[in-house]
N, CA, C and O atoms as CSV, one atom per row, in Angstrom:
chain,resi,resn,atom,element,x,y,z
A,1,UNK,N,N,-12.175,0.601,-23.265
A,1,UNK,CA,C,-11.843,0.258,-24.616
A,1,UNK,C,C,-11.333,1.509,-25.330
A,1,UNK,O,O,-11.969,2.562,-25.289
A,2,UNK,N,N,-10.168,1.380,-25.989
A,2,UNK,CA,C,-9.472,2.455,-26.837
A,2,UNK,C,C,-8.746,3.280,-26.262
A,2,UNK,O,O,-8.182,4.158,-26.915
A,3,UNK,N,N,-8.573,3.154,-24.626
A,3,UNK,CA,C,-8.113,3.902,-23.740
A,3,UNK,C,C,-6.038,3.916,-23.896
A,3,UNK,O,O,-5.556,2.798,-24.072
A,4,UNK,N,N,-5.427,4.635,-23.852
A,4,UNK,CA,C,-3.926,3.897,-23.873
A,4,UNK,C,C,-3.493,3.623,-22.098
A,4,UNK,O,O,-3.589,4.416,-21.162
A,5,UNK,N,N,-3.108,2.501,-22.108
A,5,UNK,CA,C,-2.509,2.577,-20.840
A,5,UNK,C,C,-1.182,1.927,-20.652
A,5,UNK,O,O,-0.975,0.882,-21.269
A,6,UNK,N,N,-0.189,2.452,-19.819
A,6,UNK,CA,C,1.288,2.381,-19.596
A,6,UNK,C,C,1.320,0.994,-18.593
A,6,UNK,O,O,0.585,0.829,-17.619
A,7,UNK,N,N,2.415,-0.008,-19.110
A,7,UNK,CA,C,2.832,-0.989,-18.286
A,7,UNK,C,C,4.269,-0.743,-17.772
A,7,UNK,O,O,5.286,-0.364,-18.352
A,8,UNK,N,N,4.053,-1.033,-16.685
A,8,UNK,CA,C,5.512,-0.879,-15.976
A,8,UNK,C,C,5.870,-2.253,-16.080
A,8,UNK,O,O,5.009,-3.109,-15.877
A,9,UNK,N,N,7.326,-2.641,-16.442
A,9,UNK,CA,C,7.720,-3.930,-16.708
A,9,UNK,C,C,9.127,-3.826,-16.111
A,9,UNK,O,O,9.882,-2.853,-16.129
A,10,UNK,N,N,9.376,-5.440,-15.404
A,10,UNK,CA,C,10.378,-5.628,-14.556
A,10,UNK,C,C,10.896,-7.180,-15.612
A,10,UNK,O,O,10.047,-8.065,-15.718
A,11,UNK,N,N,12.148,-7.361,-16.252
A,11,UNK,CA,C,12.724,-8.167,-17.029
A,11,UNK,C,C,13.258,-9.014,-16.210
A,11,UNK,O,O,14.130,-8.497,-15.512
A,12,UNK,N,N,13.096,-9.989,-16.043
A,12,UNK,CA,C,14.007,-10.817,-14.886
A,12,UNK,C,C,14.466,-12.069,-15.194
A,12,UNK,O,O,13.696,-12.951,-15.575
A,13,UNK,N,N,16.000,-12.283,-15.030
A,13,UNK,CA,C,16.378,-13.183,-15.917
A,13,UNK,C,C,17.172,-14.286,-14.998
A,13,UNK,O,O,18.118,-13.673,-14.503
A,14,UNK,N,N,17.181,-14.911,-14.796
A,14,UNK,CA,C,17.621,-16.371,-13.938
A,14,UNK,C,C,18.312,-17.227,-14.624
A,14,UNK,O,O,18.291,-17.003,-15.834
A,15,UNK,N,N,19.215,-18.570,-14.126
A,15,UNK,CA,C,20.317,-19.704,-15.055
A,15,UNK,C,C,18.792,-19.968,-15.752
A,15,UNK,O,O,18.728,-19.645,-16.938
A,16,UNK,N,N,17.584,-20.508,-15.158
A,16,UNK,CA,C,16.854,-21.010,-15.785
A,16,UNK,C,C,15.831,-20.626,-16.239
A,16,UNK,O,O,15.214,-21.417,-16.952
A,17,UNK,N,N,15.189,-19.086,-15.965
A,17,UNK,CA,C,14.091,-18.925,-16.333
A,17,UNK,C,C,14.236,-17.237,-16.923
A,17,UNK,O,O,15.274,-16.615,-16.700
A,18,UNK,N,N,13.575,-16.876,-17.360
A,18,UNK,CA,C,13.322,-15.742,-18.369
A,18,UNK,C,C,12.007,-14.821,-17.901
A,18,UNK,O,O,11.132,-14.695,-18.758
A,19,UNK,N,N,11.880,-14.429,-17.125
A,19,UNK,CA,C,9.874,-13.674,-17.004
A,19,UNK,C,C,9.738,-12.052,-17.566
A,19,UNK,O,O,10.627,-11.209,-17.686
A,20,UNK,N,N,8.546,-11.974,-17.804
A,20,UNK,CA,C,8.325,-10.435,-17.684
A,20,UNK,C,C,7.312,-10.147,-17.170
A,20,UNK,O,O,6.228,-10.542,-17.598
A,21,UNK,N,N,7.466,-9.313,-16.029
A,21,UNK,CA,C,6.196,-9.030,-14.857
A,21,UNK,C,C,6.025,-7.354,-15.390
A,21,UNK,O,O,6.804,-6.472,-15.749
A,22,UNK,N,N,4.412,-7.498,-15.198
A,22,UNK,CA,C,4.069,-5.908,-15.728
A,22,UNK,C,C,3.245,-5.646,-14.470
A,22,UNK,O,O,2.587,-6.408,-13.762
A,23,UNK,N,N,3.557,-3.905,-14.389
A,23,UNK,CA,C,2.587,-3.544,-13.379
A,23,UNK,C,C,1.889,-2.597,-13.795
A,23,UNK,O,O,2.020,-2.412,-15.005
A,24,UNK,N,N,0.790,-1.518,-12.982
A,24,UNK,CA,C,0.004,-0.967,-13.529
A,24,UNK,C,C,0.539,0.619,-13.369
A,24,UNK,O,O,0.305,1.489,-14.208
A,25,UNK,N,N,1.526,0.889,-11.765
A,25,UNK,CA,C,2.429,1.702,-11.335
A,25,UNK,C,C,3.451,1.748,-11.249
A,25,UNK,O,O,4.191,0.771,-11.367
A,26,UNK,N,N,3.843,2.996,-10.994
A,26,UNK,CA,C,5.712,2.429,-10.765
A,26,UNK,C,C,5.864,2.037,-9.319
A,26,UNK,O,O,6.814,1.439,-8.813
A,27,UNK,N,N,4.431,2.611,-8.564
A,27,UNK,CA,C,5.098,2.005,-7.047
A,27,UNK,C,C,5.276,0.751,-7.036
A,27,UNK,O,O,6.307,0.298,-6.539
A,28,UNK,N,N,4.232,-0.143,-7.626
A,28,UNK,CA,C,4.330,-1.322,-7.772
A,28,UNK,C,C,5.298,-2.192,-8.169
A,28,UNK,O,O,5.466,-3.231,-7.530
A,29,UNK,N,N,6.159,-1.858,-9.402
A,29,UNK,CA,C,6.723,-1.968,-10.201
A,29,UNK,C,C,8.500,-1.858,-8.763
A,29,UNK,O,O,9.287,-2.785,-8.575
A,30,UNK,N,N,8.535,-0.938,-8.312
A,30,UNK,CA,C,9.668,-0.258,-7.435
A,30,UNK,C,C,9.401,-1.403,-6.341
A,30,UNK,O,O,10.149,-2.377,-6.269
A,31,UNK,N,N,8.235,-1.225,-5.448
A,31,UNK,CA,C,8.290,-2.701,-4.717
A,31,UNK,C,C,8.579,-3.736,-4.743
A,31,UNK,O,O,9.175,-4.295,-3.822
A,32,UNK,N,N,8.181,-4.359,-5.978
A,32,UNK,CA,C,8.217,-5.521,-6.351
A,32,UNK,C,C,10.026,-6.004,-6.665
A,32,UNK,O,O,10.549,-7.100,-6.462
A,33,UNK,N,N,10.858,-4.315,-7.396
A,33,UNK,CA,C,12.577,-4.971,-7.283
A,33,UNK,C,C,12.868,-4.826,-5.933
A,33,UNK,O,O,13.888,-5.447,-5.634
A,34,UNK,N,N,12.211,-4.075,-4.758
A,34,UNK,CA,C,12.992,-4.154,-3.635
A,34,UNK,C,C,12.422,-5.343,-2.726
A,34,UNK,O,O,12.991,-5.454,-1.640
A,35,UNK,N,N,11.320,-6.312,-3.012
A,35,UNK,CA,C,11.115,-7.174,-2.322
A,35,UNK,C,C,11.717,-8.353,-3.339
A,35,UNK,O,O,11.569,-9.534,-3.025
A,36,UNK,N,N,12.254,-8.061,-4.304
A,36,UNK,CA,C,12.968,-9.721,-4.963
A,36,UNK,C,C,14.371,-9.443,-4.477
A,36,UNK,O,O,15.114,-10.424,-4.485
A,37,UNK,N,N,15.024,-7.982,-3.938
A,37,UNK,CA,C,16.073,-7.944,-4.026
A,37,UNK,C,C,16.523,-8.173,-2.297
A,37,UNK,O,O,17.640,-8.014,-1.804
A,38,UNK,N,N,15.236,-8.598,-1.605
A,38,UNK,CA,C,15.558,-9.036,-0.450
A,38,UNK,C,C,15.888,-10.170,-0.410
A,38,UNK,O,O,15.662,-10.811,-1.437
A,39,UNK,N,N,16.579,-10.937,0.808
A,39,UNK,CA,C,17.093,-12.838,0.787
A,39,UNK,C,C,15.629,-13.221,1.014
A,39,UNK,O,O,15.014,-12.612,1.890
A,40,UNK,N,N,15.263,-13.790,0.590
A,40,UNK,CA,C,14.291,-15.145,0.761
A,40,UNK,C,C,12.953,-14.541,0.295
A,40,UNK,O,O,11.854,-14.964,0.655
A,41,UNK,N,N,13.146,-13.577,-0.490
A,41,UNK,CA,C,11.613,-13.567,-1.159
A,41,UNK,C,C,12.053,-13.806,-2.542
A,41,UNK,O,O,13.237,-14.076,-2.746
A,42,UNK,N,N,11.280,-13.739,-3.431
A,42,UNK,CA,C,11.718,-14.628,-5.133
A,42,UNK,C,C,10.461,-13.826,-5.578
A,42,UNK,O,O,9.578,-13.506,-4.782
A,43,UNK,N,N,10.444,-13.579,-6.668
A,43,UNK,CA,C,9.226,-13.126,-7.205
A,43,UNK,C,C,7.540,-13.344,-7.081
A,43,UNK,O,O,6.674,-12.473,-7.160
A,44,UNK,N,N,7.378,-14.773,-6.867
A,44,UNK,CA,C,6.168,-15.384,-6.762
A,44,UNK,C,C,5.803,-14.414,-5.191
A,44,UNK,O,O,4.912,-13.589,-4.984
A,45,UNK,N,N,6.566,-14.775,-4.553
A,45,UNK,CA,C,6.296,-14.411,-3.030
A,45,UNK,C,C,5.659,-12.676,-2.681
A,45,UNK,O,O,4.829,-12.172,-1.924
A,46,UNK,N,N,6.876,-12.087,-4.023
A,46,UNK,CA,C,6.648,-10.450,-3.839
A,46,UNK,C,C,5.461,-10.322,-4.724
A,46,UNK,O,O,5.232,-9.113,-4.740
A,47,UNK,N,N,4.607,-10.908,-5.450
A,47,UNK,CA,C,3.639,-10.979,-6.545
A,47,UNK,C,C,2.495,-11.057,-5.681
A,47,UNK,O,O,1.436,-10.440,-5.793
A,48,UNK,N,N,2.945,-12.157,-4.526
A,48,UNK,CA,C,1.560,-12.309,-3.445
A,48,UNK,C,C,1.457,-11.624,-2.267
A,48,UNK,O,O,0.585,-11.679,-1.400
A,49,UNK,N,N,2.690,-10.817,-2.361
A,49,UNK,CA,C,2.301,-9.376,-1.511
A,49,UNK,C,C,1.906,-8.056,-2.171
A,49,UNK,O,O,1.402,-7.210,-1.432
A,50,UNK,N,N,2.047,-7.808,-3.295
A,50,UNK,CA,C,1.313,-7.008,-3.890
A,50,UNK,C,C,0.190,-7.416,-4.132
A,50,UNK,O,O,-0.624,-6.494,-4.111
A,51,UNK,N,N,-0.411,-8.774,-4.447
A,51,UNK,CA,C,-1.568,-8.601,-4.912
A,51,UNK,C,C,-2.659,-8.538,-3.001
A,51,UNK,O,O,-3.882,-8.654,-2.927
A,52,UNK,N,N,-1.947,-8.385,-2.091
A,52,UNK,CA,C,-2.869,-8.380,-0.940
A,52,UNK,C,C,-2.732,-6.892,-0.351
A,52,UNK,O,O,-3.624,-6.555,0.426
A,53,UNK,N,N,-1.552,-5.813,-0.678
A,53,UNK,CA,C,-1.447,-5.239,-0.194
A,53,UNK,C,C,-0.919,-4.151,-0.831
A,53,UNK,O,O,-0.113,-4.314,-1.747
A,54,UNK,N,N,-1.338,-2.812,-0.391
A,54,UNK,CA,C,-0.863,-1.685,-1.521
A,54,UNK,C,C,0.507,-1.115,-1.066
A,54,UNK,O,O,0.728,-0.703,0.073
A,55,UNK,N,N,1.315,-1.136,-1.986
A,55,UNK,CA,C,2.959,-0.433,-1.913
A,55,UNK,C,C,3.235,-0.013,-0.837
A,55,UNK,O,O,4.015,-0.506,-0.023
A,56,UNK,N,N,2.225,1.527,-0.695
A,56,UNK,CA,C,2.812,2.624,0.255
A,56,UNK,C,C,1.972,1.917,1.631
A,56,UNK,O,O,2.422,2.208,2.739
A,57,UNK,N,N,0.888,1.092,1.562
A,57,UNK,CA,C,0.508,0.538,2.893
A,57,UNK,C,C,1.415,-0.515,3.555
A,57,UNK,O,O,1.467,-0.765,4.759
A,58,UNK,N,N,2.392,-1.311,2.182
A,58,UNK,CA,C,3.060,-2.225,3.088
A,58,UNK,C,C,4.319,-1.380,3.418
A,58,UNK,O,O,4.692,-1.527,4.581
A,59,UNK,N,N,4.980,-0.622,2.748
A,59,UNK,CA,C,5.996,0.083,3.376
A,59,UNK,C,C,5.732,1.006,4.749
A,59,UNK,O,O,6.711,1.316,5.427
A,60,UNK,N,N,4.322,1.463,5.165
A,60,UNK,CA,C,4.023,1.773,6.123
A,60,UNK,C,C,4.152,0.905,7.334
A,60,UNK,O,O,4.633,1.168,8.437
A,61,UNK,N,N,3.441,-0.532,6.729
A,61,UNK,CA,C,3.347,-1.663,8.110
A,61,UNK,C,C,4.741,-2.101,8.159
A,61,UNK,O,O,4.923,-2.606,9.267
A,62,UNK,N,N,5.748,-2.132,7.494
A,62,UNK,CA,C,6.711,-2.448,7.617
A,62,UNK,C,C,7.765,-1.307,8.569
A,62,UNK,O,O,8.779,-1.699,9.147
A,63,UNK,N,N,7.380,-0.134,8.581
A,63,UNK,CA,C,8.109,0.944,8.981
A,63,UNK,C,C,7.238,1.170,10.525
A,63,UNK,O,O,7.692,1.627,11.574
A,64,UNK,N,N,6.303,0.837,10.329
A,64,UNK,CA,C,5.562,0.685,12.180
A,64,UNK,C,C,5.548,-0.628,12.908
A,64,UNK,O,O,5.046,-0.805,14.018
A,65,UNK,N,N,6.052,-1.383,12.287
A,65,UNK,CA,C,5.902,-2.578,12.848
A,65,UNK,C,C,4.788,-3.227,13.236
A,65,UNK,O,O,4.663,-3.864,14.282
A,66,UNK,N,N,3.809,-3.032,12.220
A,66,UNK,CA,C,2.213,-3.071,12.277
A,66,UNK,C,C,2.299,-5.134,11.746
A,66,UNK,O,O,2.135,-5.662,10.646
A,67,UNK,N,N,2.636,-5.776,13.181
A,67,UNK,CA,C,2.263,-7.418,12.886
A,67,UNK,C,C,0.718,-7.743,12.135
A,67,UNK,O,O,0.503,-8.447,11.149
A,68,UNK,N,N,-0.228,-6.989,12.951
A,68,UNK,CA,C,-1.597,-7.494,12.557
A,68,UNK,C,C,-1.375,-7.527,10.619
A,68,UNK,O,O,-1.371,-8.521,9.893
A,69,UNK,N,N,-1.207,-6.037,10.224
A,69,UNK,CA,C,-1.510,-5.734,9.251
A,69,UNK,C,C,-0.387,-7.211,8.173
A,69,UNK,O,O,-0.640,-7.983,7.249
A,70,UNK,N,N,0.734,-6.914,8.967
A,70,UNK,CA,C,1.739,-8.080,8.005
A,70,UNK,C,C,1.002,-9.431,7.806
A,70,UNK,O,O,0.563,-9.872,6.744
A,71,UNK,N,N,0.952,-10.003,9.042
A,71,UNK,CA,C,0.257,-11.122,9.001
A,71,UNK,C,C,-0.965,-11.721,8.588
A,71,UNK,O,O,-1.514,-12.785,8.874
A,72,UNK,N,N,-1.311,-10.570,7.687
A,72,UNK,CA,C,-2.804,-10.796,7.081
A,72,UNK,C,C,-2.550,-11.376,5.331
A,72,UNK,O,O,-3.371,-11.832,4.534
A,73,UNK,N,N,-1.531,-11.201,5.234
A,73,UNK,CA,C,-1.020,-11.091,3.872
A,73,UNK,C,C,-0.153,-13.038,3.776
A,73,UNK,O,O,0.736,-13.565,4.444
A,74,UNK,N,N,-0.852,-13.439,2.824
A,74,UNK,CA,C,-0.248,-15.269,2.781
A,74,UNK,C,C,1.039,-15.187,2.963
A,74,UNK,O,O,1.770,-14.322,2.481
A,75,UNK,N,N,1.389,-16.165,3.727
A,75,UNK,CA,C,2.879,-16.498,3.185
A,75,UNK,C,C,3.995,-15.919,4.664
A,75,UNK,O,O,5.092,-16.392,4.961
A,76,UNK,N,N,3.226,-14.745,5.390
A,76,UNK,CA,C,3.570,-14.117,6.037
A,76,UNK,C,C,3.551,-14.330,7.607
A,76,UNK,O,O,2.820,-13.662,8.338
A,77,UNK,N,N,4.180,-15.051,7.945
A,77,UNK,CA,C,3.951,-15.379,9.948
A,77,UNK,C,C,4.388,-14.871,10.913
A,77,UNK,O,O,5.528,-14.412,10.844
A,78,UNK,N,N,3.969,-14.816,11.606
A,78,UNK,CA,C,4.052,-13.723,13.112
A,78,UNK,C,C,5.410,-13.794,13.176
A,78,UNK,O,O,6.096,-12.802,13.424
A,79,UNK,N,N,6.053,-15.344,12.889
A,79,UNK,CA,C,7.437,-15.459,13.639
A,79,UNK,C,C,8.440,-14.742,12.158
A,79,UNK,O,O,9.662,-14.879,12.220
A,80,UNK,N,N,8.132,-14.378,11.532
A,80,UNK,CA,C,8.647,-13.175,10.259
A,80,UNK,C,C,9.185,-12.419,10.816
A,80,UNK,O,O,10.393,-12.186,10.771
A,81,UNK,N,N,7.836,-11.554,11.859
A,81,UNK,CA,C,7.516,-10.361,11.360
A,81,UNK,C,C,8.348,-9.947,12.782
A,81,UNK,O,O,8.723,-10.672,13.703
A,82,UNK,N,N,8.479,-8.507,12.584
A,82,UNK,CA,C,9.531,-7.240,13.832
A,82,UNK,C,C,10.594,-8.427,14.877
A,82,UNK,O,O,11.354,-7.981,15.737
């Protein structure tokens, strides 16, 4: 309480929809445009990989090709992944 704290905010604007997603980092915040700015993830999707998995850990499993670790995360299936 009384503390100030910084939101990182991503504006995202669609034909039909309008959002504003806040994060608590910028890694977060940086993930989250490079996983909407991939084909077939959409925001909801990159929202439920951050909330299972931390930035620099998924850019790790993604850069080792760490399946276990991917596939732990919803949404995410073996036949995805490497």
């Amino acid at each position: 309480m009384g503390d100030i704290v910084k939101i990182h905010t991503h504006y995202h604007v669609r034909e039909d929809n309008i959002s504003l997603y806040g994060f608590l980092t910028c890694e977060e915040l940086r993930m989250f445009e490079l996983l909407i700015s991939t084909s077939g993830i959409g925001a909801k999707s990159a929202l439920v990989i951050l909330e299972n998995i931390e930035p620099y850990a998924f850019a790790l499993a993604i850069i080792t090709n760490d399946e276990q670790k991917l596939t732990k995360i919803p949404g995410i299936r073996q036949e995805d992944c490497c």
